[in-house]
Every structure is written in structure tokens, then in C-alpha cells.
PDB file of N, CA, C, O and CB in Angstrom:
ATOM      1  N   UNK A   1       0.847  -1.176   0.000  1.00  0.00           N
ATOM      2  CA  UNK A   1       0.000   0.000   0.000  1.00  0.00           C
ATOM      3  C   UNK A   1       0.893   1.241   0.000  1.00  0.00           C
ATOM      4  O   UNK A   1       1.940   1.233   0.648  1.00  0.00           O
ATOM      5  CB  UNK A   1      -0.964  -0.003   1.225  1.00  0.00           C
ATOM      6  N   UNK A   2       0.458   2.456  -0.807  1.00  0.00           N
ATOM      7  CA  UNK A   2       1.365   3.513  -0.903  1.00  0.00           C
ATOM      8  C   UNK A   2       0.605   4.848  -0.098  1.00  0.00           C
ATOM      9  O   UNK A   2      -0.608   5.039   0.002  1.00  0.00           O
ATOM     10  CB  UNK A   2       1.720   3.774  -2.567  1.00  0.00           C
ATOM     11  N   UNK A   3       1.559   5.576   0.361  1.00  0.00           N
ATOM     12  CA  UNK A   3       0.989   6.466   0.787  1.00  0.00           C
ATOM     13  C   UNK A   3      -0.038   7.507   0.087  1.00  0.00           C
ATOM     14  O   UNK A   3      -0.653   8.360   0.727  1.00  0.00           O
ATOM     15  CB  UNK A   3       1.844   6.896   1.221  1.00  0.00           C
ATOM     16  N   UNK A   4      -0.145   7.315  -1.375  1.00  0.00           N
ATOM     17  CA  UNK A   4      -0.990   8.125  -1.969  1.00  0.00           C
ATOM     18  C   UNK A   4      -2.489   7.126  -1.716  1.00  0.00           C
ATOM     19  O   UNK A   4      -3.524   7.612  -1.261  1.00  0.00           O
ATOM     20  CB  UNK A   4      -0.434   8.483  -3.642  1.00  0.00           C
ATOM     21  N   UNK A   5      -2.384   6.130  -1.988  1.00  0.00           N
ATOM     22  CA  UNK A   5      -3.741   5.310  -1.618  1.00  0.00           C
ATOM     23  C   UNK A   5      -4.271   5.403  -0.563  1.00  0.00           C
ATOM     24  O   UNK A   5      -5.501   5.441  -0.529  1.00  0.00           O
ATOM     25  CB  UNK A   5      -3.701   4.075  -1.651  1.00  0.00           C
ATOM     26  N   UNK A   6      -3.197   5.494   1.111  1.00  0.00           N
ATOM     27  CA  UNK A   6      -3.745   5.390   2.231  1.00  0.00           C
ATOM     28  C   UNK A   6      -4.687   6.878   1.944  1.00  0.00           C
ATOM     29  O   UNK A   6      -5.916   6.910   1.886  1.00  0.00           O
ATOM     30  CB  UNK A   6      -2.593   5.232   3.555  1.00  0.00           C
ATOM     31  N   UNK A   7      -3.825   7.980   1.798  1.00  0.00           N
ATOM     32  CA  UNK A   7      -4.408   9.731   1.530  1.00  0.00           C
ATOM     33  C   UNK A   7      -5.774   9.028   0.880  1.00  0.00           C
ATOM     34  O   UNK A   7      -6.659   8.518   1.568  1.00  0.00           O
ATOM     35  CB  UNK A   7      -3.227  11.113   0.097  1.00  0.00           C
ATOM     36  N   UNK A   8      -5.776   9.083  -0.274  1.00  0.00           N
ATOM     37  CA  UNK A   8      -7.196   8.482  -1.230  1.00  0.00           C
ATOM     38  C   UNK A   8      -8.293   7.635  -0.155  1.00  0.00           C
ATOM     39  O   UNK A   8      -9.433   7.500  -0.599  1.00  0.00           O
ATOM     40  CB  UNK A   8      -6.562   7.098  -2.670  1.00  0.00           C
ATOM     41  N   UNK A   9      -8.152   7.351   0.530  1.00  0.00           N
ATOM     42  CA  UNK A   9      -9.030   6.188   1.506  1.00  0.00           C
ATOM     43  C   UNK A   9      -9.259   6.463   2.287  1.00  0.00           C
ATOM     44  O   UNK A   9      -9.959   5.732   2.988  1.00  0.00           O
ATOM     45  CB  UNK A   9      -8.719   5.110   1.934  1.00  0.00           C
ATOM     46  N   UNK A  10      -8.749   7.985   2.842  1.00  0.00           N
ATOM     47  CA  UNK A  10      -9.152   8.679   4.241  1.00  0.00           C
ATOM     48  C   UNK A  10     -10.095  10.063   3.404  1.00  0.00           C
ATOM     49  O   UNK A  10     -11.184  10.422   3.854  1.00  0.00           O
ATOM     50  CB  UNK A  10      -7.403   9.290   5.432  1.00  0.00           C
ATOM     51  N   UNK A  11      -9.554  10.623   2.336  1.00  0.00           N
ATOM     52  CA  UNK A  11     -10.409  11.794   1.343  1.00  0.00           C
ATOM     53  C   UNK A  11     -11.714  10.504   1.121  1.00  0.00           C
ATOM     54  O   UNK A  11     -12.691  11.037   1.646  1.00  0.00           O
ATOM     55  CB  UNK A  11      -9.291  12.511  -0.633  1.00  0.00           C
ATOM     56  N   UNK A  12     -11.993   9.637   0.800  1.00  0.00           N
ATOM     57  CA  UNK A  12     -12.950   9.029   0.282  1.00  0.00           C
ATOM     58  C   UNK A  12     -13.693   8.840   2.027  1.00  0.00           C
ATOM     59  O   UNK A  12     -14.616   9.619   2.268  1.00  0.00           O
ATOM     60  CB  UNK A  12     -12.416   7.587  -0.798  1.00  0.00           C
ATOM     61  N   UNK A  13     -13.442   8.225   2.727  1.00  0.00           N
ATOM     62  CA  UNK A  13     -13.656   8.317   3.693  1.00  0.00           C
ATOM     63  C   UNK A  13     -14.859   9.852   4.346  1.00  0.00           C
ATOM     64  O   UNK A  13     -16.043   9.855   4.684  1.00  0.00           O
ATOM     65  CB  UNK A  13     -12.298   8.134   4.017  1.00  0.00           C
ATOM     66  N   UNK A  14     -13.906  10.857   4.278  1.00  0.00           N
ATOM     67  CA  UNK A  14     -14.328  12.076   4.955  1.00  0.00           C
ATOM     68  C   UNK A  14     -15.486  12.626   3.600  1.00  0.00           C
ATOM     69  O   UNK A  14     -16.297  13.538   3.761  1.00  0.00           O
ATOM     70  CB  UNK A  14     -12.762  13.261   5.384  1.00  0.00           C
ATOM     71  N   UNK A  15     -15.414  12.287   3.040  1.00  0.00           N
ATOM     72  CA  UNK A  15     -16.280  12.908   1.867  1.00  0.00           C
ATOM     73  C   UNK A  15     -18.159  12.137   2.088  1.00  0.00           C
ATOM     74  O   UNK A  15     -19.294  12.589   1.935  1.00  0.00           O
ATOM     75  CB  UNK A  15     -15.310  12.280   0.012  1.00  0.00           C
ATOM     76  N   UNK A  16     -17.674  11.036   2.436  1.00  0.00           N
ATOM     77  CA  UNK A  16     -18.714   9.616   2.623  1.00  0.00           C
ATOM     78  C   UNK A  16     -19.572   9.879   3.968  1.00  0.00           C
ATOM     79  O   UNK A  16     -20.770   9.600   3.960  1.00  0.00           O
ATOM     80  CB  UNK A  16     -17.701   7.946   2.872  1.00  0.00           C
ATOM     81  N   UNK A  17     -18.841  10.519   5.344  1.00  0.00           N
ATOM     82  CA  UNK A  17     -18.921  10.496   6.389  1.00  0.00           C
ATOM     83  C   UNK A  17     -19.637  12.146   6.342  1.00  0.00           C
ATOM     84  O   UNK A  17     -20.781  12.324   6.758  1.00  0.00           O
ATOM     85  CB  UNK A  17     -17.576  10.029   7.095  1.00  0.00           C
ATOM     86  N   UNK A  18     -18.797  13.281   5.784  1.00  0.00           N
ATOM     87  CA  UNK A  18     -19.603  14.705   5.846  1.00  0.00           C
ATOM     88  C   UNK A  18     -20.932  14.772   4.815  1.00  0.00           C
ATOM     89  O   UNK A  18     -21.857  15.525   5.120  1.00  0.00           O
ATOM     90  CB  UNK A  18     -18.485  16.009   5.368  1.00  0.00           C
ATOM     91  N   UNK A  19     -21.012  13.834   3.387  1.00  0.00           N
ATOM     92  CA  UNK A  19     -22.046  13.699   3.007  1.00  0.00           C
ATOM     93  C   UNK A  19     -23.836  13.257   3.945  1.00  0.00           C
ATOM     94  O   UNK A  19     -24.986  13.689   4.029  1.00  0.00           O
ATOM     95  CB  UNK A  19     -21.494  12.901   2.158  1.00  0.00           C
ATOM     96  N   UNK A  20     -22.907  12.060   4.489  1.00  0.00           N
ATOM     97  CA  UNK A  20     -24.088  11.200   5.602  1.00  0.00           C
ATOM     98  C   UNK A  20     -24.413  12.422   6.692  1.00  0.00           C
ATOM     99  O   UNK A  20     -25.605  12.500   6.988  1.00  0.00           O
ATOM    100  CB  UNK A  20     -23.244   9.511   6.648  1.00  0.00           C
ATOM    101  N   UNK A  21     -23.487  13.428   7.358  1.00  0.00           N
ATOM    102  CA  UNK A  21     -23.936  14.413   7.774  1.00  0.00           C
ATOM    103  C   UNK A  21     -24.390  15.513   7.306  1.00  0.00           C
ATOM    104  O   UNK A  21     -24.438  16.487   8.058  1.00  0.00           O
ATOM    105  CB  UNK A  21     -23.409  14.611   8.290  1.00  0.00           C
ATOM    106  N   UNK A  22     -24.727  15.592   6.272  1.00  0.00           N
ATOM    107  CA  UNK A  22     -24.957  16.565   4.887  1.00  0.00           C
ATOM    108  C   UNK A  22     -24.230  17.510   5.211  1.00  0.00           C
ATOM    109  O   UNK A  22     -24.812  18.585   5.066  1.00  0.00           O
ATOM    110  CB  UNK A  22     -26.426  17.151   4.464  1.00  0.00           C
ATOM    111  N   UNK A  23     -23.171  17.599   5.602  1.00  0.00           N
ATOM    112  CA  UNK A  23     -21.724  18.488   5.334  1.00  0.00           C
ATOM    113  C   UNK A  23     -21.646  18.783   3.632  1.00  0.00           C
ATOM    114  O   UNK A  23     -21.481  17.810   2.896  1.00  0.00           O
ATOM    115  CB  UNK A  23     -20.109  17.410   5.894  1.00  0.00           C
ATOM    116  N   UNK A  24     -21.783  20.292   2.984  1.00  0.00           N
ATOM    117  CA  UNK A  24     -21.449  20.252   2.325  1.00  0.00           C
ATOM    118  C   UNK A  24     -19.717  19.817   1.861  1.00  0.00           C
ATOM    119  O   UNK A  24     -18.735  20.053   2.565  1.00  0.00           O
ATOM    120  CB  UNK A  24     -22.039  21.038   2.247  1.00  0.00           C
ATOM    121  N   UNK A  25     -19.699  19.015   0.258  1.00  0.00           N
ATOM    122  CA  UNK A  25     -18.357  18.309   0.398  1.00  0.00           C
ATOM    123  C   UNK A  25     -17.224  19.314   0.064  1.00  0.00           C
ATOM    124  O   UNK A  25     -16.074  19.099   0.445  1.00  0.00           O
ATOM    125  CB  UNK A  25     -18.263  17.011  -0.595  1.00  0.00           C
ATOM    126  N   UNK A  26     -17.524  20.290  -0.570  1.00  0.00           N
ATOM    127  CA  UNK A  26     -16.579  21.380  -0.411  1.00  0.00           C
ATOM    128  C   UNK A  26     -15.719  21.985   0.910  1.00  0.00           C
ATOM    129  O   UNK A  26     -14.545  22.258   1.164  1.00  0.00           O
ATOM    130  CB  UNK A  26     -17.290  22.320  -0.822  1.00  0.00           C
ATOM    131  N   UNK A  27     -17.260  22.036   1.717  1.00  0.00           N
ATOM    132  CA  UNK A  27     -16.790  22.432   2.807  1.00  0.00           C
ATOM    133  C   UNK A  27     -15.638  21.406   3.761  1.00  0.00           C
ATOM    134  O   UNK A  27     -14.589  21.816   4.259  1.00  0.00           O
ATOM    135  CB  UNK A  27     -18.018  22.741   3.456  1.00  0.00           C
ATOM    136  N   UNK A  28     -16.096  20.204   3.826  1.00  0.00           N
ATOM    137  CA  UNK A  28     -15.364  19.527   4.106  1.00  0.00           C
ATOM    138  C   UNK A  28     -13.833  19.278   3.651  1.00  0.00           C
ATOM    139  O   UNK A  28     -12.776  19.195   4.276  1.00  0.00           O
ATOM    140  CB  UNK A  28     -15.996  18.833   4.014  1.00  0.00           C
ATOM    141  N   UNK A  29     -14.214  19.188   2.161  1.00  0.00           N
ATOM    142  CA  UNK A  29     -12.493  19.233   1.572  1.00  0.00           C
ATOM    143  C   UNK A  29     -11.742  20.552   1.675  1.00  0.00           C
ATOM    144  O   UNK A  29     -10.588  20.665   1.264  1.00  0.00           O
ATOM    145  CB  UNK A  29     -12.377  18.907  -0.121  1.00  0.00           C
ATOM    146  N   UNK A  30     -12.398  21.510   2.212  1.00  0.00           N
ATOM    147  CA  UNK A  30     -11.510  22.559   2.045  1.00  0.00           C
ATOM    148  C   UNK A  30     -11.001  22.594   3.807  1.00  0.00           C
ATOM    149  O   UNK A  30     -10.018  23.333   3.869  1.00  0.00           O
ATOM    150  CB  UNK A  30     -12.362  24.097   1.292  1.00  0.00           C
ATOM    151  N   UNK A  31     -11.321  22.098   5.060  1.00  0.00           N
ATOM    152  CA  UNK A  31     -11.453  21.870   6.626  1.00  0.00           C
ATOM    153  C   UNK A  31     -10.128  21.153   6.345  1.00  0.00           C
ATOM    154  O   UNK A  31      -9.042  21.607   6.706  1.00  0.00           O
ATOM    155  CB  UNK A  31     -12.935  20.941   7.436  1.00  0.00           C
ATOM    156  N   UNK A  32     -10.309  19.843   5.584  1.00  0.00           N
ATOM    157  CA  UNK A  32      -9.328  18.729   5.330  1.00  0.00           C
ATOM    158  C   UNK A  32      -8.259  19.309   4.423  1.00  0.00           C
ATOM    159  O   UNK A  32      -7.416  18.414   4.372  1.00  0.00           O
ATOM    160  CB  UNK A  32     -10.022  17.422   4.650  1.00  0.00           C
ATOM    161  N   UNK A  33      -8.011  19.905   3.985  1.00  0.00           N
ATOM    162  CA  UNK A  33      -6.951  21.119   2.921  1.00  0.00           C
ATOM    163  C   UNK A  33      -6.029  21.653   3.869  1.00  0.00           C
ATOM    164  O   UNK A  33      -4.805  21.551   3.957  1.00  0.00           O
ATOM    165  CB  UNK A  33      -7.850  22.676   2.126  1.00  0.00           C
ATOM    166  N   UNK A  34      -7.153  22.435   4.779  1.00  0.00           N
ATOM    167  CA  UNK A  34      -6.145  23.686   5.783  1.00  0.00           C
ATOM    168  C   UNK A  34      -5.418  22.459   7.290  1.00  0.00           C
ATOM    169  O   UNK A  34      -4.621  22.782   8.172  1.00  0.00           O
ATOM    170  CB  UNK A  34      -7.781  25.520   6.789  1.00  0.00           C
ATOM    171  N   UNK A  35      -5.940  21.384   7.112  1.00  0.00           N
ATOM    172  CA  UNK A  35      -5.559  20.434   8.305  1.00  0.00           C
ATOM    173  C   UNK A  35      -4.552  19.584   7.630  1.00  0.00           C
ATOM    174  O   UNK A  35      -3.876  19.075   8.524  1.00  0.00           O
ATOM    175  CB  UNK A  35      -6.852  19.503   8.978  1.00  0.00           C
ATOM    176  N   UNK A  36      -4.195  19.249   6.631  1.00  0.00           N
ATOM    177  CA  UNK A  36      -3.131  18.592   5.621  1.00  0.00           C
ATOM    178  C   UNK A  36      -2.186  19.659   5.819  1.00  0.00           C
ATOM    179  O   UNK A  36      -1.339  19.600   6.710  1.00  0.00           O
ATOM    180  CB  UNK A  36      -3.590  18.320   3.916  1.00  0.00           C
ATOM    181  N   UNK A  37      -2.315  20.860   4.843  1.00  0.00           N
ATOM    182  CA  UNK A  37      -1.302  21.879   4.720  1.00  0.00           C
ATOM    183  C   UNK A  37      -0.929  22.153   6.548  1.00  0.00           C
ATOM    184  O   UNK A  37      -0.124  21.268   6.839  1.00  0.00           O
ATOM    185  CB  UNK A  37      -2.033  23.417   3.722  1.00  0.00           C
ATOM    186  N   UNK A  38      -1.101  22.668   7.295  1.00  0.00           N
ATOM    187  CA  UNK A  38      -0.642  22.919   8.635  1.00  0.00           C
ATOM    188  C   UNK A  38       0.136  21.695   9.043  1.00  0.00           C
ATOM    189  O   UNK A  38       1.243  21.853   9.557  1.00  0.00           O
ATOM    190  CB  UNK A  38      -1.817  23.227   9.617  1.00  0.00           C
ATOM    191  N   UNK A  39      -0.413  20.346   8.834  1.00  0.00           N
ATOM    192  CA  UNK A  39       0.509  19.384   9.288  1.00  0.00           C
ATOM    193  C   UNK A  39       1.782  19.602   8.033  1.00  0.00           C
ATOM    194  O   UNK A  39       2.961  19.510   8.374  1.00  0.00           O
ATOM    195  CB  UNK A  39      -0.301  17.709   9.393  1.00  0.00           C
ATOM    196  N   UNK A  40       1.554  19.779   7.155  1.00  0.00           N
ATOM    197  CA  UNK A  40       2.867  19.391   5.590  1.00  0.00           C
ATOM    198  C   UNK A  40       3.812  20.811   6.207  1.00  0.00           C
ATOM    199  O   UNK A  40       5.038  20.806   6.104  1.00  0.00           O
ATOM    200  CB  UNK A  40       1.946  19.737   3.067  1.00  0.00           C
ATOM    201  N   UNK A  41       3.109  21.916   6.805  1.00  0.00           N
ATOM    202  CA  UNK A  41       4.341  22.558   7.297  1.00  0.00           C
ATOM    203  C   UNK A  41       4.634  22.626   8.495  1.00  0.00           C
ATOM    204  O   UNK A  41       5.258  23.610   8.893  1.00  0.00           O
ATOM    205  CB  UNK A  41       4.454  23.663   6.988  1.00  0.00           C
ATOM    206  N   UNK A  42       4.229  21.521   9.447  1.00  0.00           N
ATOM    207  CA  UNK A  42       4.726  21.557  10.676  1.00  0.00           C
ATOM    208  C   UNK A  42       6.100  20.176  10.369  1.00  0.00           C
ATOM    209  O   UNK A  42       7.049  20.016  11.136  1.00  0.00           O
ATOM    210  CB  UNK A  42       3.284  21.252  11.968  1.00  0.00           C
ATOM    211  N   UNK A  43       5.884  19.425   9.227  1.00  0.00           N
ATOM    212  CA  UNK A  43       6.892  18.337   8.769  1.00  0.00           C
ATOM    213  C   UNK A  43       7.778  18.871   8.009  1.00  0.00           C
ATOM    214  O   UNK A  43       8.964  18.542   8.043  1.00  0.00           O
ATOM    215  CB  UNK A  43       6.361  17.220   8.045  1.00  0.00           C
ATOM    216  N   UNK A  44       7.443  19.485   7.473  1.00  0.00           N
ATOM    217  CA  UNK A  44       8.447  19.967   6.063  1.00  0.00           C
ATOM    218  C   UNK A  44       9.028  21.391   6.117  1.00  0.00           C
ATOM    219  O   UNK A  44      10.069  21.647   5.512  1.00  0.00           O
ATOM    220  CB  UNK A  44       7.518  19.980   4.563  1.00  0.00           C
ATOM    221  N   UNK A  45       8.187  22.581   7.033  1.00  0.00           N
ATOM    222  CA  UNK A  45       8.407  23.832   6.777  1.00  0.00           C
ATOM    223  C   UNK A  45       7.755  24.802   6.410  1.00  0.00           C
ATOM    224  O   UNK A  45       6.614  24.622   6.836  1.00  0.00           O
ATOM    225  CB  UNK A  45       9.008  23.875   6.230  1.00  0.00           C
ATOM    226  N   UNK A  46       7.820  25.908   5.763  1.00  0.00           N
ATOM    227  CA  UNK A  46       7.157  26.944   5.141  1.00  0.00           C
ATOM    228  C   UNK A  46       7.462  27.207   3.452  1.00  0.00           C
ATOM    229  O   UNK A  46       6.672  27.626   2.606  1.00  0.00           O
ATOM    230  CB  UNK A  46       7.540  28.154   5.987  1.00  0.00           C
ATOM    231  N   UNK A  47       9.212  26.716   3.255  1.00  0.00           N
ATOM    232  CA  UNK A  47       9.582  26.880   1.701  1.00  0.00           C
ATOM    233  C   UNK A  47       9.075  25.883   1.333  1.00  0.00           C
ATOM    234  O   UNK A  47       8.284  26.295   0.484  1.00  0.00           O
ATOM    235  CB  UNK A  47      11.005  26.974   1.183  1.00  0.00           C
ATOM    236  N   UNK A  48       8.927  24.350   1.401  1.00  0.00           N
ATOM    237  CA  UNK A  48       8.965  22.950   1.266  1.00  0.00           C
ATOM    238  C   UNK A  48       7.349  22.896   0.591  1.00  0.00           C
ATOM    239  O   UNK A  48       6.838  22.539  -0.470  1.00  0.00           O
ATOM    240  CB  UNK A  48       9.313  22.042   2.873  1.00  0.00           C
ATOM    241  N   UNK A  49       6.900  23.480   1.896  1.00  0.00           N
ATOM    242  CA  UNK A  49       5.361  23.560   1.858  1.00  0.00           C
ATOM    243  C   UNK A  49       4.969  24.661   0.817  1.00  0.00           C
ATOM    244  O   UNK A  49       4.068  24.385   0.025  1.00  0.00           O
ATOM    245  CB  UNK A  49       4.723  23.935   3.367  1.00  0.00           C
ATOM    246  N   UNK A  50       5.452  25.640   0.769  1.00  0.00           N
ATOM    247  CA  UNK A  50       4.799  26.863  -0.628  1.00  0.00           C
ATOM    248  C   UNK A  50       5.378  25.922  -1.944  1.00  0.00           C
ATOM    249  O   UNK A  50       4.541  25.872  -2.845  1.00  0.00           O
ATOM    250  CB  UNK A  50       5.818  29.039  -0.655  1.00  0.00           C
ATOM    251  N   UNK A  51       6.378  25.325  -2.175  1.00  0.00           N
ATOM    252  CA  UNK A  51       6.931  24.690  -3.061  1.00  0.00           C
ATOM    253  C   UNK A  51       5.878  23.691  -3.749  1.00  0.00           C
ATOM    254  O   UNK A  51       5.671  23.749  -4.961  1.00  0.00           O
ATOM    255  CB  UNK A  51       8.075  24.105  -2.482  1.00  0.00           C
ATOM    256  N   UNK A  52       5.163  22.685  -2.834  1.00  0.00           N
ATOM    257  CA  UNK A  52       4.574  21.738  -2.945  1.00  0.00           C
ATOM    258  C   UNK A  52       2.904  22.727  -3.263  1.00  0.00           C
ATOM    259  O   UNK A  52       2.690  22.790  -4.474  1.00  0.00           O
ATOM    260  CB  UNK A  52       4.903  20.665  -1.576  1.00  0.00           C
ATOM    261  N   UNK A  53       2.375  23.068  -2.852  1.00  0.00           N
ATOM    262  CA  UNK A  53       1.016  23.686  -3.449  1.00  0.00           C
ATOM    263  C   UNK A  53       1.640  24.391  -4.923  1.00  0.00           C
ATOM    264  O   UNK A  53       1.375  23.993  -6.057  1.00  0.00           O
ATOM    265  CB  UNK A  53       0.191  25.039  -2.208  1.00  0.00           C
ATOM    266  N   UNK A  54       2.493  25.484  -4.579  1.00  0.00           N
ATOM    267  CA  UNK A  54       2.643  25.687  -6.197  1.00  0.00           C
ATOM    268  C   UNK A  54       2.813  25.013  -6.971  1.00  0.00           C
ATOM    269  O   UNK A  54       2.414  25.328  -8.092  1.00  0.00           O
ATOM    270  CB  UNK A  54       3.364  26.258  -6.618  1.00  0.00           C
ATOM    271  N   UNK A  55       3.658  23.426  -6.724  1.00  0.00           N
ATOM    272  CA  UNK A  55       3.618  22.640  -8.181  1.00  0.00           C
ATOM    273  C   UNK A  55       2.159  22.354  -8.380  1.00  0.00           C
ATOM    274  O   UNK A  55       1.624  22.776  -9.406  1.00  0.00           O
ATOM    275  CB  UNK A  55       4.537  21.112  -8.239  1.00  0.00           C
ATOM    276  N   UNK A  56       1.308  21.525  -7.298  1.00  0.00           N
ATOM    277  CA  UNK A  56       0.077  21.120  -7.648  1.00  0.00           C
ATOM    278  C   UNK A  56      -0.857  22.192  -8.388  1.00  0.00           C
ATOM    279  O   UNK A  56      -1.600  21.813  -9.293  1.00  0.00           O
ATOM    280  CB  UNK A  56      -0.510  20.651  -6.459  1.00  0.00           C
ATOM    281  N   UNK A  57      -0.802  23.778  -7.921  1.00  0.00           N
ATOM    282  CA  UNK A  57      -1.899  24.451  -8.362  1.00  0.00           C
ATOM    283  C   UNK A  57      -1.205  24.962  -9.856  1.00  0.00           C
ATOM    284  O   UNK A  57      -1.830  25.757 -10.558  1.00  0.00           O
ATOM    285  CB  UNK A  57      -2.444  25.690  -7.207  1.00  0.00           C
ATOM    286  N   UNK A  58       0.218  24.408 -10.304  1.00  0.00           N
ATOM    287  CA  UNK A  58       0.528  24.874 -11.777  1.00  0.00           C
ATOM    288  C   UNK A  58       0.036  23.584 -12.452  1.00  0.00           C
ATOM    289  O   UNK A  58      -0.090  23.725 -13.668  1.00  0.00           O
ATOM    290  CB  UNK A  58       2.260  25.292 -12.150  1.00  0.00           C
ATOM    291  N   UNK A  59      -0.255  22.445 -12.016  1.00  0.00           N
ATOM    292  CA  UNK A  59      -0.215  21.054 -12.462  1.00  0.00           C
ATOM    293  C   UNK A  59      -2.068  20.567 -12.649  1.00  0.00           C
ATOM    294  O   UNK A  59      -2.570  19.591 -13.207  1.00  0.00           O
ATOM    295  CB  UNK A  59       0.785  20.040 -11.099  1.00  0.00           C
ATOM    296  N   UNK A  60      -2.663  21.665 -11.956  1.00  0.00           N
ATOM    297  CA  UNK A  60      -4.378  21.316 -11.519  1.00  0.00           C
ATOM    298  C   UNK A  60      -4.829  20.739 -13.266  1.00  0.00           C
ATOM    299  O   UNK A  60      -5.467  19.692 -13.366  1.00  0.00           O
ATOM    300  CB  UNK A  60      -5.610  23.290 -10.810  1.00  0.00           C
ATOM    301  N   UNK A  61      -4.517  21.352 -14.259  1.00  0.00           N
ATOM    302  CA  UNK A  61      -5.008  20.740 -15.394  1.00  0.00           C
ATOM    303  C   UNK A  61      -4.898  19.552 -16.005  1.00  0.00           C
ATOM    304  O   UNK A  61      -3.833  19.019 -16.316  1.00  0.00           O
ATOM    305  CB  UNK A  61      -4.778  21.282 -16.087  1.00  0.00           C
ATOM    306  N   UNK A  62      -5.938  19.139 -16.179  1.00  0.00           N
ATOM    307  CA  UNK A  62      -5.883  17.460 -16.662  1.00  0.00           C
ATOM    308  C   UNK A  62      -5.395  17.310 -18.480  1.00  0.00           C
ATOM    309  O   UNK A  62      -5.035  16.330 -19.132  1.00  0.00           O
ATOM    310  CB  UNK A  62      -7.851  16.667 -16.426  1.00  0.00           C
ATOM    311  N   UNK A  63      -5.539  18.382 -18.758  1.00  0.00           N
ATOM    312  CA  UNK A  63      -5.649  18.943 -20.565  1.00  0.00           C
ATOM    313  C   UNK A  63      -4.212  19.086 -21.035  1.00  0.00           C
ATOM    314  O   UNK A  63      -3.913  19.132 -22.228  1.00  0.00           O
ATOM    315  CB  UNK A  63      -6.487  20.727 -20.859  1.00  0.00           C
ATOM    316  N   UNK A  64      -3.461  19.146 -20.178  1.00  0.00           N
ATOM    317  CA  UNK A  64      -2.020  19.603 -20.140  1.00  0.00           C
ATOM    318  C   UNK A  64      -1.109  18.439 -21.307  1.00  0.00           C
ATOM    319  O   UNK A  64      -1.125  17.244 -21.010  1.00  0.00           O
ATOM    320  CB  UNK A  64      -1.409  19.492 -18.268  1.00  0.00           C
ATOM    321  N   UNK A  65      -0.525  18.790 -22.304  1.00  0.00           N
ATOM    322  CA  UNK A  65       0.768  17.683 -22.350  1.00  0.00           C
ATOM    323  C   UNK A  65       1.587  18.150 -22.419  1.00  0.00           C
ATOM    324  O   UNK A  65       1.799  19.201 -23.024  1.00  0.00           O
ATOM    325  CB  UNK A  65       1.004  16.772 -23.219  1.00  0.00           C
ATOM    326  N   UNK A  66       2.413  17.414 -21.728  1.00  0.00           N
ATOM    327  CA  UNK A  66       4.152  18.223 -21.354  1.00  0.00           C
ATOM    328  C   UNK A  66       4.579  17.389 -22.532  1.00  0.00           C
ATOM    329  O   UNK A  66       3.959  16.460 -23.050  1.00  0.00           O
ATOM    330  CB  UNK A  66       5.282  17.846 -19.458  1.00  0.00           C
ATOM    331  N   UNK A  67       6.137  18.053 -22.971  1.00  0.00           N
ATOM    332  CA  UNK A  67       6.593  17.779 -24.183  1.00  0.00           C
ATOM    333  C   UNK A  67       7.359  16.298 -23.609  1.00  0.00           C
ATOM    334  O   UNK A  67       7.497  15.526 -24.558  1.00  0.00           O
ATOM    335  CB  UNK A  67       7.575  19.119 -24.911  1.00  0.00           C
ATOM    336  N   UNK A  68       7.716  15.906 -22.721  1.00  0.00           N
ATOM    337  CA  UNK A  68       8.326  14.750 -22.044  1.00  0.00           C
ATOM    338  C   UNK A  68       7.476  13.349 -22.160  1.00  0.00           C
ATOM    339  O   UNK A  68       7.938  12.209 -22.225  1.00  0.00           O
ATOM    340  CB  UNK A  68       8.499  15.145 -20.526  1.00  0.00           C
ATOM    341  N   UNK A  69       5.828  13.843 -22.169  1.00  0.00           N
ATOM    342  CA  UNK A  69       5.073  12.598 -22.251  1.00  0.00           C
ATOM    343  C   UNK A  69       5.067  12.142 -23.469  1.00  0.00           C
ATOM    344  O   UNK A  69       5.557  12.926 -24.282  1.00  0.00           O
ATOM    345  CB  UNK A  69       3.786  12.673 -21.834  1.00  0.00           C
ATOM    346  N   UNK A  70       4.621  10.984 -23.959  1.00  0.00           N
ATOM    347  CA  UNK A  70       4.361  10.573 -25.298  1.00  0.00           C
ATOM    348  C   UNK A  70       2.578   9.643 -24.993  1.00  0.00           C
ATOM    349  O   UNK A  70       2.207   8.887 -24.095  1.00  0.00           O
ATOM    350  CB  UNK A  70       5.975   9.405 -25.938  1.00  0.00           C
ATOM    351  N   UNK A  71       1.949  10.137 -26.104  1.00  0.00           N
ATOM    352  CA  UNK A  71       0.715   9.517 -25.986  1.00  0.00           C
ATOM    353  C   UNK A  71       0.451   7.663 -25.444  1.00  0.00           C
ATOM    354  O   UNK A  71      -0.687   7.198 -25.367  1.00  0.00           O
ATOM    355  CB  UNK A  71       0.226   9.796 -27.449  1.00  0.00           C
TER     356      UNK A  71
END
């Protein structure tokens, strides 16, 4: 098991659990966002941590092909 699956199985989890409480799921994923990021910079830092959201929020597009991939 990899740590991206365990992440995936606790987001699936909290999404399943604030739905059944009719938590909107936004709201929830965004609670679970600011509680990830605070722990990623209480482990990693403040550069480590701005580093890591900026790749993801340059990377958010699914439409993207980098010249490195091949179909």
C-alpha cells in the first residue's frame, strides 16, 4: 500500500462520512486542505510547503501535455 492510496481512503472516507452528515463536500475538503497543509508545514516547513502547493496548483489541469510525455 502507498501512501498516496492510504491519503485516497481517508479523502474518500471524509467525503462519505460529511455527506451522511450533509456536510457540504466542499466544505469539508476545504477543513481537510487547511488540516493537511498545517501538518505538511509543521513536517516539512514553510519553503517545502509553498513549493509543494505551487507545483500542484501549476499542475491542476488534466488537458495539459508536457513535451516529455508521449501519448
Amino acid at each position: 500500500m502507498s501512501a498516496h492510496s492510504i491519503a485516497q481512503s481517508h479523502v474518500t472516507a471524509v467525503v462519505a462520512e460529511t455527506t451522511a452528515a450533509r456536510i457540504p463536500t466542499g466544505d469539508a475538503l476545504h477543513a481537510l486542505l487547511v488540516t493537511v497543509v498545517q501538518a505538511y508545514k509543521s513536517a516539512r516547513g514553510i519553503a517545502d510547503t509553498r513549493r509543494a502547493l505551487e507545483f500542484q496548483m501549476n499542475n491542476l489541469a488534466d488537458d495539459i501535455d508536457y513535451e516529455f510525455m508521449r501519448p
